[in-house]
Residue, then its C-alpha position, 0 to 999 in steps of 0.5 A: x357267202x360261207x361254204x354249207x356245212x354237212x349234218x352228221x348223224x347221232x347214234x347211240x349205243x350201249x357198251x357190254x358194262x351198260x355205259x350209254x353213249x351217243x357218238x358221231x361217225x369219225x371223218x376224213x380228219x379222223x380216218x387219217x389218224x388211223x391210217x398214219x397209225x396202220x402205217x406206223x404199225x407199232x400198238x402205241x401208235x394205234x392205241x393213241x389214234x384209237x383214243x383219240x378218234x373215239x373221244x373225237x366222236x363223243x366230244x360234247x355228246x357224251x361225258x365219258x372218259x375213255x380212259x376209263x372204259x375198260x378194254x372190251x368197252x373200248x373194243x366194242x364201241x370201236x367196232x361199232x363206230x367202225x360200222x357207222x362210219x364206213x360199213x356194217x360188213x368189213x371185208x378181211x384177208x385170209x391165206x388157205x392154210x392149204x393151197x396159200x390162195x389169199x382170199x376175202x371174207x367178210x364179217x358182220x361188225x354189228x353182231x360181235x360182242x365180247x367173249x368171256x374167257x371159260x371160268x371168268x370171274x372177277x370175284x377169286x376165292x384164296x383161301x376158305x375166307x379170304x379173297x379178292x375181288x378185281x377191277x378190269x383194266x383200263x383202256x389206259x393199261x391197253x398197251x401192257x395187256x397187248x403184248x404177248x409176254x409181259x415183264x415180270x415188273x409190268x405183270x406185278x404192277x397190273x396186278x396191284x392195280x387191278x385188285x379192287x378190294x380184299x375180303x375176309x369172312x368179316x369184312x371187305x377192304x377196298x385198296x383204294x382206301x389201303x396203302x399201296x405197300x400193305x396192297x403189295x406185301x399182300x400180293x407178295x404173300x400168295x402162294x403160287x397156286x393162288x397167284x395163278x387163279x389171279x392170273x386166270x382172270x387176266x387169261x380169260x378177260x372179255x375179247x371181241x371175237x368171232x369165229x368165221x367157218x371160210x371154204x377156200x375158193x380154190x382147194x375147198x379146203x373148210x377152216x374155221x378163223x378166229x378173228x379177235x382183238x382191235x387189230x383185225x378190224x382197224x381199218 
């Protein structure tokens, strides 16, 4: 006589694009992915335990593609999986900046949602009649967004691919429907003080972020801690 099985909840959510998901909590077998990856301690590891964890708990419940989610959807469908799955109150480590007393806090998972960076737009006026309007990256694109300085090579090509179309004063060219060389000698003709207001989009894309006012137990020392990104809420 076979062993019974578990039921697991369904719930759903809807990311800050408005994408509507139904998921599962992830399991033990799911856990393990993402403590092997903590251990390893390198993004790429952490970028393919988290993807595969999240489309482990959408499988045959929702038809998105993880892939394509953009990055501050994937950040908060994590934390929201995260709460469902061990806790809606994550406890996390703090070292007083005055006395080195290491101590916990704790943050509510439920109540972050992404921050926009001051003067976030994606559509960039260059000039008086042209401009371009640009696409957020995809999850796929996670590991070059992730590190602090991007190769002049890697930081060329995120840009190509996330320019969703120029505008003119009488037309709007889609890139997708352009050569990918006429795309580049575009680029290639910015003006650094245009290329920089392009820049500005990739400096304040959404973050998960949240902001924790923490009175040190032992020195009463009063610090406000800016917790953000997925790192800070792995595991």
């Amino acid at each position: 006589m076979p062993i019974p099985k578990l039921n697991v909840p369904i719930y759903e959510t809807t990311l800050p694009s408005g994408t509507k998901l139904s998921f599962r909590p992830f399991l033990v077998k799911e856990e393990k992915l993402l403590l092997i990856a903590k251990h390893a301690g390198d993004v790429r590891s952490m970028i393919m335990a988290v993807k595969q964890v999240l489309q482990n708990c959408i499988e045959g419940l929702s038809s998105v593609s993880i892939d394509k989610l953009p990055l501050f959807d994937i950040e908060y469908f994590f934390l929201q999986l995260r709460a469902r799955s061990i806790g809606e109150i994550a406890t996390l480590h703090y070292k007083c900046t005055n006395c080195d007393t290491i101590s916990n806090y704790s943050v509510d998972l439920m109540s972050i949602h992404p921050q926009f960076g001051e003067g976030h737009t994606k559509t960039i006026p260059l000039t008086e009649t042209v401009g371009v309007t640009m696409r957020y990256p995809a999850f796929t694109s996670f590991e070059r967004i992730a590190k602090e300085d991007l190769p002049a090579q890697e930081s060329y090509a995120m840009v190509l691919e996330c320019i969703e179309s120029i505008y003119d004063k009488d037309q709007v060219y889609y890139t997708k429907d352009i050569p990918e060389k006429e795309v580049q000698d575009f680029v290639d003709s910015l003006t650094p003080r245009q290329a920089e207001k392009i820049d500005l989009f990739f400096d304040t894309l959404p973050k998960i972020q949240t902001t924790i006012q923490f009175d040190c137990p032992k020195c009463a020392t009063k610090s406000p801690i800016v917790v953000e990104g997925l790192d800070s809420f792995f595991l």
